[in-house]
TORVO-687218 format. One record per residue (C-alpha): residue number from 1; x, y, z. Coordinates in pm, whole numbers, plus 50000, padded with zeros to 5 digits. Layout:
<sites>
SITE  seq     xx     yy     zz
SITE  NUM      X      Y      Z
...
</sites>
This chain:
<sites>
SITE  seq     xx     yy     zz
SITE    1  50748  50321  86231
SITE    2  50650  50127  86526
SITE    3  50715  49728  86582
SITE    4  51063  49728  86560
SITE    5  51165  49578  86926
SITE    6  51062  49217  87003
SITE    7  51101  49059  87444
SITE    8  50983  49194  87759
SITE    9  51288  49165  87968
SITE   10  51543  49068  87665
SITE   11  51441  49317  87466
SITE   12  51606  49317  87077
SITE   13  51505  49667  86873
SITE   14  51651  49648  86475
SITE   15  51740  49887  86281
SITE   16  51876  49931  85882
SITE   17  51803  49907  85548
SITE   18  51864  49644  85286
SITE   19  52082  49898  85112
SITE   20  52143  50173  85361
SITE   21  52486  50225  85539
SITE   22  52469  49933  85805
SITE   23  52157  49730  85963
SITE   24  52204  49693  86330
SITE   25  52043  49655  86696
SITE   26  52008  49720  87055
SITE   27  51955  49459  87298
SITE   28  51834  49569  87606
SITE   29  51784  49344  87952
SITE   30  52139  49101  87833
SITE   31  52236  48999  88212
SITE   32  52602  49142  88353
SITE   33  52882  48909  88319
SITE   34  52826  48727  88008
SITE   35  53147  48632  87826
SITE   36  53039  48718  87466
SITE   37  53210  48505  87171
SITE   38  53273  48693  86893
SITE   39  53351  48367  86675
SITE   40  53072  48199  86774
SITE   41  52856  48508  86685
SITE   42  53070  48569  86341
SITE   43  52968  48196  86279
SITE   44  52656  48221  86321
SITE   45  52622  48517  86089
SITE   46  52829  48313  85835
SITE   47  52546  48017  85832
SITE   48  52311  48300  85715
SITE   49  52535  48466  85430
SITE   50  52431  48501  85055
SITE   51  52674  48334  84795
SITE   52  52717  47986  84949
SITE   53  52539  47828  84711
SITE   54  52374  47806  84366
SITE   55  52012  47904  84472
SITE   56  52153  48146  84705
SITE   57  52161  48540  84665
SITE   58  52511  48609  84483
SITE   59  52531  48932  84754
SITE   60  52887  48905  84892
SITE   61  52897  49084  85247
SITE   62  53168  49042  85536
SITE   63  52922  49034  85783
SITE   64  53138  49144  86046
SITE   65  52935  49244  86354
SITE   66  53045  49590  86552
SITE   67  53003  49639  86920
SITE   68  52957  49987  86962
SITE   69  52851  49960  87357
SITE   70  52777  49727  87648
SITE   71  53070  49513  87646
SITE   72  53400  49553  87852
SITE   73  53712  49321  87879
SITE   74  53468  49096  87630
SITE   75  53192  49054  87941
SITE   76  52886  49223  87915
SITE   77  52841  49541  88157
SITE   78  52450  49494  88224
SITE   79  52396  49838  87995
SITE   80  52273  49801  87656
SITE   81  52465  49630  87415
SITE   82  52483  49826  87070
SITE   83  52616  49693  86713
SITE   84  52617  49731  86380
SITE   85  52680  49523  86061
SITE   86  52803  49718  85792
SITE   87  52627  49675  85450
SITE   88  52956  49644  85191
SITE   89  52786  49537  84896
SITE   90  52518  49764  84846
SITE   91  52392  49844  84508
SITE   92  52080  50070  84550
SITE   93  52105  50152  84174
SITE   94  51945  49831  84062
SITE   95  51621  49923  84210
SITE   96  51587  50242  84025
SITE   97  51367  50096  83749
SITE   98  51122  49961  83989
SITE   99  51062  50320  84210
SITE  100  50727  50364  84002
SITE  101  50576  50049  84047
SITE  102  50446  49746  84267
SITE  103  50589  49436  84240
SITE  104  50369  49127  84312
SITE  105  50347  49012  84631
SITE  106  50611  49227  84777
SITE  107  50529  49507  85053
SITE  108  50549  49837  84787
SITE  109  50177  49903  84767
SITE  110  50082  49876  85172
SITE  111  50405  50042  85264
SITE  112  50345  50318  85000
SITE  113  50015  50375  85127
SITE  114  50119  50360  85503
SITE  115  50394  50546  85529
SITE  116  50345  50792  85206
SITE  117  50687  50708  85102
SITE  118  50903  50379  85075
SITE  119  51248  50279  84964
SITE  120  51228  50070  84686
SITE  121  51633  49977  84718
SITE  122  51620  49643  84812
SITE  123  51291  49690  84997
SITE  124  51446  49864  85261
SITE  125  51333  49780  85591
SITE  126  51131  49492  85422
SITE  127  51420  49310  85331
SITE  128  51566  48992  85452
SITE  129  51901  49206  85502
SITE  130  51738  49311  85834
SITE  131  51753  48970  86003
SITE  132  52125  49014  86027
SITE  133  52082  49180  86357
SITE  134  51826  48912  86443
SITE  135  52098  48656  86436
SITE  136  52336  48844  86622
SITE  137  52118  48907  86872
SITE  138  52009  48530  86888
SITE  139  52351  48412  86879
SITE  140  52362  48573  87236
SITE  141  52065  48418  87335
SITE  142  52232  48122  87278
SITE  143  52526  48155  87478
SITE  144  52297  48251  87738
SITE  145  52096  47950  87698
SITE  146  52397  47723  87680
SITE  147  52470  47787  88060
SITE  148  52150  47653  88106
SITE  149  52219  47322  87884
SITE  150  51921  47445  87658
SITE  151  52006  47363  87286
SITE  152  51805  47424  86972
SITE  153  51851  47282  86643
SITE  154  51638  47366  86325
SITE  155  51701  47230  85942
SITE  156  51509  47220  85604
SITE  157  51239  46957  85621
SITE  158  51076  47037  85308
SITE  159  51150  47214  84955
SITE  160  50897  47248  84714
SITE  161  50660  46913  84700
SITE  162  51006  46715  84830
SITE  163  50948  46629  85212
SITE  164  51132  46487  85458
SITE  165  50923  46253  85639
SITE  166  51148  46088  85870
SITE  167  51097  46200  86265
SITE  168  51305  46421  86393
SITE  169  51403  46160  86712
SITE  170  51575  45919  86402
SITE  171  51778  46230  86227
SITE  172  52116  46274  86289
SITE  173  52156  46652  86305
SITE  174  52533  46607  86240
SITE  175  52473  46589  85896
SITE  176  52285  46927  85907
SITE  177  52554  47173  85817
SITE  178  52718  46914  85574
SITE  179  52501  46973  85234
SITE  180  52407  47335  85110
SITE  181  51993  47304  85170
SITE  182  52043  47176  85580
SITE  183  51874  46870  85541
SITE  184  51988  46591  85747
SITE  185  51912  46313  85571
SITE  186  52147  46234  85240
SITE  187  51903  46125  85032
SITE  188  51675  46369  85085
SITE  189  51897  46635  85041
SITE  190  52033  46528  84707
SITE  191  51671  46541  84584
SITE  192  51582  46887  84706
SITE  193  51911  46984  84540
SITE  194  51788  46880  84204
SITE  195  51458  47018  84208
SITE  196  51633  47382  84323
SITE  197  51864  47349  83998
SITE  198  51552  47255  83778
SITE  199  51337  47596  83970
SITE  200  51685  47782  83883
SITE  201  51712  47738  83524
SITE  202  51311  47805  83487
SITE  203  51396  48127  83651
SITE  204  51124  48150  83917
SITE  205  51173  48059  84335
SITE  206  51092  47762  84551
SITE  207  50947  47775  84945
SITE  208  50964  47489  85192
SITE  209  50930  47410  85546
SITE  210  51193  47403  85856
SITE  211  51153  47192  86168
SITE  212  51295  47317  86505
SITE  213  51397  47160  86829
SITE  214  51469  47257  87165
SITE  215  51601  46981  87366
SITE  216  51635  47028  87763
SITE  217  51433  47323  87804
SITE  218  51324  47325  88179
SITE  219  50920  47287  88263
SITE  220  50775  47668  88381
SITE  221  50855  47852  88053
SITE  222  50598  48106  87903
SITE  223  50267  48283  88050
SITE  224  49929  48093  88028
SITE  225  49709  48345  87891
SITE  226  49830  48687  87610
SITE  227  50176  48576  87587
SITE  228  50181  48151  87589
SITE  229  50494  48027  87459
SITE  230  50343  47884  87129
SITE  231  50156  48251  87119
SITE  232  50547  48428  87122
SITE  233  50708  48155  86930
SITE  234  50452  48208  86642
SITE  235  50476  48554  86633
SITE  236  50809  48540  86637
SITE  237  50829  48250  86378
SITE  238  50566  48478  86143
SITE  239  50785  48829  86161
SITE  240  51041  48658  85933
SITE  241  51034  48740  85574
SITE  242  50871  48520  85380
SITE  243  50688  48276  85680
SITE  244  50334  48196  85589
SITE  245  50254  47920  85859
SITE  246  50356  47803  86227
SITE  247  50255  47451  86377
SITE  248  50383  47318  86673
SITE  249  50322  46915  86789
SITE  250  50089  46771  86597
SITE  251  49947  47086  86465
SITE  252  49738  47071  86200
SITE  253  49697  46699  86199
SITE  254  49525  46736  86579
SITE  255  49189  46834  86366
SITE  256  49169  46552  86223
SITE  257  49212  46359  86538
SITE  258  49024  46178  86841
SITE  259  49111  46353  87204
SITE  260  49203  46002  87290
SITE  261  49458  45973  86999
SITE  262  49586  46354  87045
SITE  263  49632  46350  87456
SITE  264  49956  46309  87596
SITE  265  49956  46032  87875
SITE  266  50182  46117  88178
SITE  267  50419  45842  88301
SITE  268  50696  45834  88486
SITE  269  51023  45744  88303
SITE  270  51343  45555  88423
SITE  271  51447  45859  88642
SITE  272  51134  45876  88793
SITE  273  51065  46207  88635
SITE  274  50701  46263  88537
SITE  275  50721  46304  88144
SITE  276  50484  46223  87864
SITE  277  50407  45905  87657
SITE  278  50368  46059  87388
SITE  279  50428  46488  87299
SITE  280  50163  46609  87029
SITE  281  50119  46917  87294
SITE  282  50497  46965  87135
SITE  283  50651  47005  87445
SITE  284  50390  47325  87566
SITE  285  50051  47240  87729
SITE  286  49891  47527  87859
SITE  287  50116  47771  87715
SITE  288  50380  47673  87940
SITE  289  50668  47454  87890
SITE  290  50638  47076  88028
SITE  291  51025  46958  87998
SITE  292  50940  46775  87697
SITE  293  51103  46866  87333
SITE  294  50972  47163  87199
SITE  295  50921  47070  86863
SITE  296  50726  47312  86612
SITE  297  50715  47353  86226
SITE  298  50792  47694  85990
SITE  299  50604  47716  85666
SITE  300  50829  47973  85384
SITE  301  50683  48112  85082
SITE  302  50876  48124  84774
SITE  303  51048  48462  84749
SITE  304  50830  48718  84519
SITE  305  51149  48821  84320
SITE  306  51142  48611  84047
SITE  307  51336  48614  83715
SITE  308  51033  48612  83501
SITE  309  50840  48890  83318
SITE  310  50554  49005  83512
SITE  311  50251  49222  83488
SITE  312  50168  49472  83745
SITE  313  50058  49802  83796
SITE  314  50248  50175  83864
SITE  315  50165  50445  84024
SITE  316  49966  50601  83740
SITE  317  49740  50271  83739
SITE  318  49847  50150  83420
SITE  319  49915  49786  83361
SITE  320  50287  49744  83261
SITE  321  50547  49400  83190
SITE  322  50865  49423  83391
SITE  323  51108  49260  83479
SITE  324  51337  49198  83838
SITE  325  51686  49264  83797
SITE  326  51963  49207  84079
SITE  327  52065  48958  84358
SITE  328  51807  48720  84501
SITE  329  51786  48364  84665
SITE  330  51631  48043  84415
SITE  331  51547  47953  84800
SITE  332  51553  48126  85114
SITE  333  51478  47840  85327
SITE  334  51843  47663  85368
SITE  335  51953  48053  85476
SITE  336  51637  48068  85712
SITE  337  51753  47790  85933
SITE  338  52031  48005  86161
SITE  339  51734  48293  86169
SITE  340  51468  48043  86319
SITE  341  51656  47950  86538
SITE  342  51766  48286  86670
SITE  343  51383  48404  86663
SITE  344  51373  48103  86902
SITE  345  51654  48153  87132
SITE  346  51512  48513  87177
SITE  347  51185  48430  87283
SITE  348  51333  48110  87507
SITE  349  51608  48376  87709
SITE  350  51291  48629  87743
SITE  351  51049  48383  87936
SITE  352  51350  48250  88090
SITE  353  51445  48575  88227
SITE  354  51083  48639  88278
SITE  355  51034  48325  88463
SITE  356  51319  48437  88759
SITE  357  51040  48687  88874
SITE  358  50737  48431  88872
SITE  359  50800  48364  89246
SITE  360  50958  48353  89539
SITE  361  51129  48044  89563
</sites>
């Protein structure tokens, strides 16, 4: 199976299965002399966990990450840096019932017919299990980024048909971590949390939408033609389970608009740094970085595994009801939030390390 390794100079490669013996990765190109915080990293993973809510997978796992190489005296060594996260609550079992067939809209039939075999525990490498290594590895992004004062912040902006529409510049993202579906805004929260309990007790699955910003990222960042920053952020963005869209600045809305409405005047502000008026080129113009807040949209499906019966087909062609059994999220989105914004902080320490060798001075 190829595709498994994401960066150019940071380079992450995953490995695991939803309901194998532990998911892990390498992470190759991590610069020498990086204190690495274990807490910070444990929290991180924590933010993602199952079981913290009621529309949440009831999965209990510890979650404790493993460094099996590239760290000494808690620095990184410049070699690469190995771990693991042990899977503690597997229960392969409760997928036996659905080895003969294909459950809608999950990846049974293509892998099936790709591979010539697929583990139907969990979904295996399909699984959303396999993004624990993506947080790791993006919680060292971060504390790379940090020494560069870059900060990103992502939360729910949308559940079902309930939408935040407030802009992110009047948000306090304080209140973020403070209710169970990330939403800072009260109100708007305590809406999307009644709509989850009525999708819950219909037994079926909600999607949604999560906002993310990166605050004081430096102009120069990304390449202008194959690998623009939008271009990696997207792809990025759309190798999460369950991601069906990416936007960034005014997005889809710039269709529908003039070029004098949609370009971004440059002024100087009170610094005399040259910025823009306004930032529908959310914060990239030209596939580069322009200083300006990187701002950019995530569009989630609702998970495939509902509660209901269902009609599909097995392997012998013939049309069957079933029914999913096991642990699975109401909604993934509130869970999603700590993985966008690794995918982020990824693809932000890649072009940054990528952007040292742009030139001479």
């Amino acid at each position: 199976m190829a595709g498994n390794t994401i960066g150019k100079i940071f380079k992450l490669t995953t490995f695991g299965e939803s309901h194998g013996e532990a998911t892990g990765g390498v992470i190759d190109g991590c610069p020498a002399g990086l204190k690495i915080d274990i807490d910070f990293i444990q929290k991180e993973l924590t933010r993602r966990k199952a079981g913290q809510s009621f529309f949440s997978s009831s999965r209990k796992e510890n979650d404790e990450v493993i460094f099996l190489s590239g760290l000494f005296d808690e620095f990184t060594t410049g070699t690469p840096l190995a771990f693991i996260v042990k899977n503690t609550n597997a229960k392969p079992d409760e997928y036996r019932t659905l080895k003969d067939l294909y459950r809608p809209s999950h990846a049974d039939f293509t892998y099936e017919n790709k591979y010539g075999i697929r583990d139907y525990s969990g979904g295996g490498r399909t699984s959303a299990r396999e993004t624990v290594a993506r947080v790791v590895a993006g919680a060292i992004a971060k504390l790379i980024l940090h020494h560069y004062k870059i900060k990103i912040t992502a939360y729910v902006s949308q559940i079902g048909n309930i939408v935040l529409h407030k802009s992110y510049k009047k948000l306090d993202f304080n209140l973020i971590e403070t209710n169970s579906v990330r939403c800072p805004d009260a109100y708007t929260a305590a809406q999307m949390q009644s709509y989850l309990e009525i999708v819950k007790k219909d037994k079926n699955t909600a999607g949604g939408v999560i906002a993310c910003v990166v605050s004081s990222c430096p102009v120069g960042l990304g390449e202008p033609v194959f690998d623009k920053l939008q271009a990696d952020l997207a792809k990025a963005m759309l190798s999460i389970p369950s991601v069906k869209g990416f936007e960034y600045g005014s997005g889809f809305i710039a269709a529908s608009m003039l070029g004098s409405e949609n370009n971004d005047i440059f002024i100087t502000d009170k610094n005399k740094r040259i910025v823009t008026k306004t930032n529908n080129s959310g914060g990239i113009q030209g596939g580069i970085s322009n200083g300006n807040d990187i701002f950019f949209r995530v569009a989630f499906k609702p998970i495939a595994s509902i509660m209901k019966e269902q009609k599909t087909i097995n392997k012998s062609k013939k049309q069957i009801i079933f029914e999913i059994k096991g642990r699975h999220d109401v909604c993934v989105v509130p869970r999603a939030v700590p993985i966008v914004e690794a995918m982020t902080a990824l693809v932000l320490t890649d072009h940054l390390l990528r952007n040292k060798t742009a030139r001479m001075t």
